[in-house]
C-alpha positions in Angstrom: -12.8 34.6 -20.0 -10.1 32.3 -18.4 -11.0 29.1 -16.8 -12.1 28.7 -12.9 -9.8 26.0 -11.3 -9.5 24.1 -8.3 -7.0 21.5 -7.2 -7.2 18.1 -5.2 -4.2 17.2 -2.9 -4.4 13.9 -0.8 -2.9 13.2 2.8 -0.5 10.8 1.2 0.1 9.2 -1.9 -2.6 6.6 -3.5 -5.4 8.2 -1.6 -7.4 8.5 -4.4 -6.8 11.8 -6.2 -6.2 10.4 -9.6 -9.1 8.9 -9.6 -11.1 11.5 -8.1 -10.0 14.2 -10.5 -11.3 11.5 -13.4 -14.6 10.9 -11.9 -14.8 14.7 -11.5 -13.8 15.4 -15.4 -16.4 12.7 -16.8 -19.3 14.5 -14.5 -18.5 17.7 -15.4 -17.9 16.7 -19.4 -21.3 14.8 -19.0 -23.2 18.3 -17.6 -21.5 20.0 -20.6 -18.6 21.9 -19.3 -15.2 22.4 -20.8 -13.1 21.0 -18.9 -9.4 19.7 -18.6 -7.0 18.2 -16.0 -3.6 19.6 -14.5 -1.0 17.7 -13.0 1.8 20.5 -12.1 4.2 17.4 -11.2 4.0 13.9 -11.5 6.2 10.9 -10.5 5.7 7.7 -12.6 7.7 5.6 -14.7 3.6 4.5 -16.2 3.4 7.3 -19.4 1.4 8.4 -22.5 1.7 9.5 -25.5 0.1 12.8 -26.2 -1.7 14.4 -29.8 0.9 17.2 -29.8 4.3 14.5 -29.5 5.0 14.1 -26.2 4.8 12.2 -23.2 3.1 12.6 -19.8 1.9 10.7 -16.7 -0.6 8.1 -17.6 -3.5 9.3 -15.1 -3.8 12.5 -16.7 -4.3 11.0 -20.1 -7.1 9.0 -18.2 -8.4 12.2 -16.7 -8.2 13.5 -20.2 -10.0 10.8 -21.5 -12.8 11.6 -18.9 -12.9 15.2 -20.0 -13.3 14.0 -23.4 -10.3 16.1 -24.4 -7.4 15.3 -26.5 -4.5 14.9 -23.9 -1.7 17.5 -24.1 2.0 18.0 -22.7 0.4 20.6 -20.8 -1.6 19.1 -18.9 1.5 17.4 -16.9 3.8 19.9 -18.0 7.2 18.6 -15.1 7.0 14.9 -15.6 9.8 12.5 -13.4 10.6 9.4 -14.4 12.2 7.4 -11.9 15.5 5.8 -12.9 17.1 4.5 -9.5 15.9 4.9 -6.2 17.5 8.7 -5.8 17.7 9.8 -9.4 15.3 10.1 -12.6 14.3 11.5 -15.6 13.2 15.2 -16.4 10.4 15.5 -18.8 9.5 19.2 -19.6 6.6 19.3 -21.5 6.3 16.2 -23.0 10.2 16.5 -24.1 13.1 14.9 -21.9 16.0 17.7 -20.8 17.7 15.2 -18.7 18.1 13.4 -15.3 18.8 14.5 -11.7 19.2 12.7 -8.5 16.4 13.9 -5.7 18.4 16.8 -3.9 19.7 18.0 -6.7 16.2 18.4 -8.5 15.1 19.7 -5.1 17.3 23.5 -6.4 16.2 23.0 -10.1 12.2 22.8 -9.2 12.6 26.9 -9.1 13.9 26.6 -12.5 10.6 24.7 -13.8 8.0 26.7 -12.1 7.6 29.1 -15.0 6.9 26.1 -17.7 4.4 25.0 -15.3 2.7 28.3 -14.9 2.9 28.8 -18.8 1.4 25.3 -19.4 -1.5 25.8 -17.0 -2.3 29.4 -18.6 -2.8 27.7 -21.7 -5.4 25.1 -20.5 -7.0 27.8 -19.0 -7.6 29.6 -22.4 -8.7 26.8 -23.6 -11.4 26.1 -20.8 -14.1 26.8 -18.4 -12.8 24.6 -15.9 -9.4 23.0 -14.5 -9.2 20.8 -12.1 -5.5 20.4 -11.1 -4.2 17.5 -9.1 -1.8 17.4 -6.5 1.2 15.1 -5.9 1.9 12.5 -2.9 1.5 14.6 0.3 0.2 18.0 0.9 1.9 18.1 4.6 5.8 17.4 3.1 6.7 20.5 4.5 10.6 19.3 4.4 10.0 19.8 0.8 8.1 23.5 0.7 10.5 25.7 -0.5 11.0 25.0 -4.1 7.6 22.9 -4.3 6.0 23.0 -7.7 3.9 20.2 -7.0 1.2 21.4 -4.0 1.1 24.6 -1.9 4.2 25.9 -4.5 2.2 25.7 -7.2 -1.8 26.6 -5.6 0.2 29.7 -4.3 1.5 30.6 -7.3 -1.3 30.4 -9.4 -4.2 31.0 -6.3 -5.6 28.1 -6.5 -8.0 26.8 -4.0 -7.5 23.8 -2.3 -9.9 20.4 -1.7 -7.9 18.0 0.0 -8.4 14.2 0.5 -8.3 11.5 2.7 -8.3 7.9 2.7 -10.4 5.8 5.5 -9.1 3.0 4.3 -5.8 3.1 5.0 -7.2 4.7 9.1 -6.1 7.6 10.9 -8.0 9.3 8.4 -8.9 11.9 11.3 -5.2 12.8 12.2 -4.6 12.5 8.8 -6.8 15.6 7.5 -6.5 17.5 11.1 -2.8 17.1 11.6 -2.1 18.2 7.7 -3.5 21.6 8.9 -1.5 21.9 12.5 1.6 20.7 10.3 1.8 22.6 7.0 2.2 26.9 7.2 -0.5 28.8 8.3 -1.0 30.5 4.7 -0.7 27.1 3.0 -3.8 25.8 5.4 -6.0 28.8 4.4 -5.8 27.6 0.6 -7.4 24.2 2.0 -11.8 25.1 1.3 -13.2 21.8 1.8 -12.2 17.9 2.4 -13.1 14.8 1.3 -13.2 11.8 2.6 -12.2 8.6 0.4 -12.7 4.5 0.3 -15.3 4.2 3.3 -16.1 0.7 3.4 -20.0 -0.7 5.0 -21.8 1.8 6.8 -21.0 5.3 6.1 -23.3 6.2 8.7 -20.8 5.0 11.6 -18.4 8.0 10.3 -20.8 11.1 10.4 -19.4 12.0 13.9 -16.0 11.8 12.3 -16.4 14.4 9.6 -18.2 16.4 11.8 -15.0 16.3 14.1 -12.9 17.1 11.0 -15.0 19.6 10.4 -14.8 21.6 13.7 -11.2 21.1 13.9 -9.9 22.4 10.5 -12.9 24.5 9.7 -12.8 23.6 6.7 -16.1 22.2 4.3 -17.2 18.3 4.4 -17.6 17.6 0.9 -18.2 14.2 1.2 -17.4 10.6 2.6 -17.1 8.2 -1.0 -17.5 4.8 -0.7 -15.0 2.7 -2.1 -15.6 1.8 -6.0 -14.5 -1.7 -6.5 -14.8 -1.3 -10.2 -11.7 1.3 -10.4 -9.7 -1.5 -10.7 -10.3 -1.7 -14.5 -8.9 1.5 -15.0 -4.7 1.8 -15.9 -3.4 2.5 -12.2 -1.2 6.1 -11.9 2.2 3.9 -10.8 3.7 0.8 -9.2 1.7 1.3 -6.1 -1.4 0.5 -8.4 0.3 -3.4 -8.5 0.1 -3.9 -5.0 -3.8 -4.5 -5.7 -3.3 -7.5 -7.8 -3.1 -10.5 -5.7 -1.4 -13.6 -6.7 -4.0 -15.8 -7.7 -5.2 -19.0 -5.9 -4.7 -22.3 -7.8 -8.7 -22.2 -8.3 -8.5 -19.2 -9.9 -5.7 -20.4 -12.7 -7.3 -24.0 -13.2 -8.6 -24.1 -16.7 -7.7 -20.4 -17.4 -4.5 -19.0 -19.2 -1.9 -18.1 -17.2 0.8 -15.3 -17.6 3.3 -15.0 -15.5 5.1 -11.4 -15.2 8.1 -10.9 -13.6 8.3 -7.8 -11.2 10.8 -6.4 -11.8 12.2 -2.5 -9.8 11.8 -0.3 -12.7 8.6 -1.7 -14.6 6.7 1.2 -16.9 3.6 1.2 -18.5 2.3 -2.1 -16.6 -0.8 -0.7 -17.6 -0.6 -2.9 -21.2 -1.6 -6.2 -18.9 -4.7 -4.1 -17.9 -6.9 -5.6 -20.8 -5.6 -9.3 -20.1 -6.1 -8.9 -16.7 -10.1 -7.9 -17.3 -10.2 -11.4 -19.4 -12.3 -14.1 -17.3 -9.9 -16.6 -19.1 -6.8 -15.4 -18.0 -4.8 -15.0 -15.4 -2.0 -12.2 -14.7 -0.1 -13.7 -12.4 2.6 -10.8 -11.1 5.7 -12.8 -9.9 7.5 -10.5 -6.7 10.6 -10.9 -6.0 11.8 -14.3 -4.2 9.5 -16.3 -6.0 10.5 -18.4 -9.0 8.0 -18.4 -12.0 5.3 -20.9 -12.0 6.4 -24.1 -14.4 2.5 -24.1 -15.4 2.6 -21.0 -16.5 2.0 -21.0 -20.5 3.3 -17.6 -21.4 6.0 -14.8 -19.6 5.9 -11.8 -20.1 8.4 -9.4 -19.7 6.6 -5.7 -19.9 8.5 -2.4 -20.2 11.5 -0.7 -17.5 12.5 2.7 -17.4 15.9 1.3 -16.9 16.0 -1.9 -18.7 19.6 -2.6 -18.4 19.4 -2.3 -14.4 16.2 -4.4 -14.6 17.9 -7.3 -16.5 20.5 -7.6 -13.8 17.7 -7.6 -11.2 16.3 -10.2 -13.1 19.3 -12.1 -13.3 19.5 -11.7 -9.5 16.2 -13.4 -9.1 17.3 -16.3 -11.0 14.5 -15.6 -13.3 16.4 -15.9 -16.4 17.0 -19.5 -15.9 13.5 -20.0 -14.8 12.6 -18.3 -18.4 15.1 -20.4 -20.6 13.7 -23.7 -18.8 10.3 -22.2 -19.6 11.4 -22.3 -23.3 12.8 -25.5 -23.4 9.5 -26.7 -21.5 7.9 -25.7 -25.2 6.9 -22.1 -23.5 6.2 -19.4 -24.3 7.4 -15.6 -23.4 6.5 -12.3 -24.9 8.7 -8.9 -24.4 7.0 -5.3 -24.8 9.4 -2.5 -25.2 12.1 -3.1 -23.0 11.1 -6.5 -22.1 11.9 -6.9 -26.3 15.3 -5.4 -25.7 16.6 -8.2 -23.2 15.3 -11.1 -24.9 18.0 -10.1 -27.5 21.8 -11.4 -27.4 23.4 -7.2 -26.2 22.2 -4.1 -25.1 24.8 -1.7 -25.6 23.8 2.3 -24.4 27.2 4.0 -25.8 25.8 7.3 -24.7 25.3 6.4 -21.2 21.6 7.2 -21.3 20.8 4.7 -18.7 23.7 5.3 -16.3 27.8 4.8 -17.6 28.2 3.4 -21.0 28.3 -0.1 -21.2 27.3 -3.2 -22.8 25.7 -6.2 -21.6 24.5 -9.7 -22.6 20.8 -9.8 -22.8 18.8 -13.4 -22.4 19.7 -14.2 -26.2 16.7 -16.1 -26.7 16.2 -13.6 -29.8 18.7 -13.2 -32.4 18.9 -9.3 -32.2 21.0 -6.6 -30.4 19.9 -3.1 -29.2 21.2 0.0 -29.3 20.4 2.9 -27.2 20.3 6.4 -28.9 20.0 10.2 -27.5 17.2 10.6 -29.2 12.9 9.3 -28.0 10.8 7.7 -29.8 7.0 9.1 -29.1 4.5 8.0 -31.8 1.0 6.6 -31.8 0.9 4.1 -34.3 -1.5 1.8 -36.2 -1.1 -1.5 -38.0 -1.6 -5.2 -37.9 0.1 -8.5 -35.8 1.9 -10.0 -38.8 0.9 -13.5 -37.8 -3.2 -13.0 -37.7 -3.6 -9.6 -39.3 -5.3 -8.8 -36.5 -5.9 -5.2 -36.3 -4.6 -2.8 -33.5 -3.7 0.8 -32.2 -1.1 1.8 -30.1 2.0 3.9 -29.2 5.8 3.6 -29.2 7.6 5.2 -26.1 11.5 4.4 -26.2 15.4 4.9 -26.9 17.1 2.5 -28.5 17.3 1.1 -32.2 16.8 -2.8 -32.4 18.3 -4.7 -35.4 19.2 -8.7 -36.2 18.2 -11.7 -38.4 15.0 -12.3 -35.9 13.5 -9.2 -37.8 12.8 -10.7 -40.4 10.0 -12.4 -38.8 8.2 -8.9 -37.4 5.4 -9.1 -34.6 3.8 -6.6 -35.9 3.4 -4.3 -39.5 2.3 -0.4 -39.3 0.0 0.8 -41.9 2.6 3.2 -43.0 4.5 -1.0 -43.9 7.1 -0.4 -41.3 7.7 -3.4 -39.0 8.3 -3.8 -36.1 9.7 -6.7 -33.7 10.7 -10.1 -34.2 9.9 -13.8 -33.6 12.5 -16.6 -33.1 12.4 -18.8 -35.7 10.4 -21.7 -33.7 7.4 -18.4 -33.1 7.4 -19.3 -29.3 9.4 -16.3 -28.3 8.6 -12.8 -29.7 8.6 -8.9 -28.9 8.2 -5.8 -30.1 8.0 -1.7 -29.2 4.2 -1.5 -29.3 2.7 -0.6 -26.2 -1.2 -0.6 -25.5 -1.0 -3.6 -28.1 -3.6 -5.4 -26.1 -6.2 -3.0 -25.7 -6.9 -3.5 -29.7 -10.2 -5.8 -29.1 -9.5 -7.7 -32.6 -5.9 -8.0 -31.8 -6.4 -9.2 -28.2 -8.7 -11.8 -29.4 -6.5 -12.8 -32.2 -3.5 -13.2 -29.4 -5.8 -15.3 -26.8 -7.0 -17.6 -30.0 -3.0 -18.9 -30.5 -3.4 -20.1 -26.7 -7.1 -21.9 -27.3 -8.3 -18.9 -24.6 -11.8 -17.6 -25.5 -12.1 -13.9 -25.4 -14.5 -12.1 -23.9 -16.0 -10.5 -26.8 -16.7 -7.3 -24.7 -14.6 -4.1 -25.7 -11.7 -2.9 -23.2 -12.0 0.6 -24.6 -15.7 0.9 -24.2 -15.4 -0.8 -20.6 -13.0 1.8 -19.6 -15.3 4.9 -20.0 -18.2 2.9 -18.7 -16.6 2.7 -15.5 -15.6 6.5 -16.3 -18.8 7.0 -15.7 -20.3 4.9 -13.1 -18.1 6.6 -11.1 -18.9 9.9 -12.1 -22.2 8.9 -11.1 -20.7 7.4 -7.9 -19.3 10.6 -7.1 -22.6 12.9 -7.7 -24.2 10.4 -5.1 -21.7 11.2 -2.5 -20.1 14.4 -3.0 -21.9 18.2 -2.4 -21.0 18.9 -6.0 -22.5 22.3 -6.0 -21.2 23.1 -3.2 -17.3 22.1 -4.3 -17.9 24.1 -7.6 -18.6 27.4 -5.4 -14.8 27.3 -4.4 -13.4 27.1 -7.7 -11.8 30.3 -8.5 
């Protein structure tokens, strides 16, 4: 018998429906049920690798992960990964079939509708539940006509609707009652039941208000959730999930390691500084734009960038890359994942024009490699050691280009299969490699604080992740009518 489903859409983007749908997959996989998350579309430059080769938005591999399922391609079968600010990448199922700016991909959403349709009918084979998240805002009525993402897709597939709100944000009320007055009358009668996120001190002050929502929309009151602090520790969906991370206060650095990241337009998969940033000895210090980087701090890191060539001119434009070489000449440190690697090297040339017009450019040349960009994507979990400790770790490679020099010779890191990977200037302060994930390894996290003299935690990242999993699955049980949400599923 196929699967029951239900989908989650929010009043605007970061209410909370990643992380709803997550909380809502562990406490269902907890009672027993089968069940599997569905993102129709998703914007986000942070991405995972998937058992069956491909690539898709790093929330539903979370939400996968709190279903206890293996994560699929079609479980975020129409994946965009932004390139500029009007253009990005298609991925169709895990597989990338090109780039579009945002009105043309407006007239090819029609074209993707049936992948997404086949990809959910095979999760629902596969299941007894789905529970399908939404994308940004349900009321984007400028965008209706070829949406895949909300109303498009519920239609489509009939899928009733939950939608969400966040309190913390206010106008949570004209939020959730001006969604219905705003969107078509046969979108509003998918909407069953609402939810009310983030409520901070007494709930009890906001009973009136769901009551009003209530008689104004007629739809359910599922619940009012108060806001779970702890969701921090899990990988945020995007870059709005940085805006959380304060710059730390010099009594927060004093006595702690400090890395310094640069910010930089087109970061991807920030979600690798997730595991330092749960260390009590360290500090992640993000570094925004018109700031220079902190001559204290004792290593940079430069993470990945869906456009890396772009994001090394922006970097350029901060003046960071003379605040990095001063860094190094300071005795520093600085550490490149992905395309962070690529521009520590001497060139980046992309022949192909993958990232825009073909082109090459001088990268920071504080490694003695050059990169070249290919047509075709590496996607592969991987498994090895870091060549200096032998520390163990698991990971995943997500990237184009082919990176070759003398600094190779000195790896950062050696698969089990005795590939290596990365290299180390010749003095070891400056390294990188393609590994991403690298620090969520316990053994290699602890081996990587140890070269700094910072004293690891000793608690696993991995097992803290589903313990929050499920605190707030718990969380949600205390706060939503979970019985009652189920009876809408359809």
């Amino acid at each position: 018998m196929s699967a029951r489903a239900l989908m989650f859409m929010g009043t605007g983007s970061d209410v909370g429906k990643s992380l709803v749908v997550a909380g809502l997959c562990r406490l269902f996989a907890n009672r027993g049920v089968r069940v599997a998350p569905f993102k129709p579309q998703n914007m986000s430059n942070n991405a995972a690798v998937t058992d069956d080769g491909g690539e898709i938005g790093r929330a539903q591999a979370l939400q996968a992960r709190a279903a206890r399922v293996a994560p699929s391609v079609h479980m975020n079968p129409v994946l965009l990964k932004p390139e500029s600010e009007t253009g990005a990448q298609i991925i169709v199922q895990g597989r990338r079939i090109g780039s579009a700016g945002a009105r043309a991909f407006q007239t090819k959403k029609r074209e993707l509708m049936p992948a997404v349709l086949d990809s959910f009918a095979r999760l629902k084979a596969d299941a007894e539940l789905i529970l399908v998240e939404g994308a940004g805002s349900a009321s984007e009525i400028n965008l209706r006509a070829n949406d895949i993402a909300n109303f498009g897709f519920a239609c489509a597939a009939d899928v009733p609707v939950i939608l969400i709100g966040d309190i913390d944000r206010g106008g949570v009320i004209a939020s959730l009652v001006g969604t219905k007055y705003v969107i078509d009358a046969g979108d509003a009668a998918m909407i069953r039941g609402f939810i009310v996120n983030k409520m901070r001190g007494d709930a009890s002050l906001f009973a009136d208000g769901m009551t009003a929502i209530a008689r104004m929309t007629g739809w359910a009151p599922l619940g009012l959730v108060p806001y779970f602090e702890a969701a921090r520790r899990l990988p945020a969906e995007d870059a709005l999930g940085l805006r959380g991370l304060i710059a730390p206060s010099p009594e927060r650095t004093q006595g702690k390691l400090r890395i310094a990241v640069p910010v930089l337009p087109r970061i991807s998969n920030f979600d690798d500084l997730d595991p330092l940033r749960n260390e009590p000895h360290v500090v992640v210090d993000l570094i925004e734009p018109g700031h220079a980087i902190p001559r204290d701090a004792d290593l940079v890191l430069l993470p990945g960038s869906k456009a890396t060539i772009d994001d090394l001119a922006a970097l350029r434009g901060e003046g960071w890359d003379m605040d990095i070489s001063a860094h190094v000449r300071r005795g520093g440190r600085v550490l490149g994942l992905c395309g962070g690697y690529q521009m520590l090297g001497k060139r980046i040339s992309d022949p192909n024009g993958i990232e825009g017009r073909p082109r090459t450019v001088e990268g920071l040349g504080l490694l003695d490699v050059e990169t070249e960009f290919g047509t075709e994507k590496t996607l592969a979990a991987v498994e090895g050691k870091l060549s200096r400790s032998g520390a163990a770790f698991k990971g995943y490679e997500m990237h184009v280009g082919e990176t070759s020099g003398p600094d190779i010779a000195q790896p950062l890191v050696t698969f089990a299969d005795g590939r290596a990977d990365g290299a180390t200037s010749p003095d070891g302060r400056v390294g990188g490699c393609y590994v991403h994930g690298l620090f969520a390894s316990d053994d290699a996290r602890a081996a990587f604080l140890a070269e700094f003299g910072a004293k690891p935690s000793g608690e696993s990242y991995e097992t803290g992740v589903d313990a929050v999993l499920d605190r707030f699955a718990d969380h949600l049980a205390r706060h939503v009518d979970i019985e009652r949400l189920l009876t809408f599923a359809k």
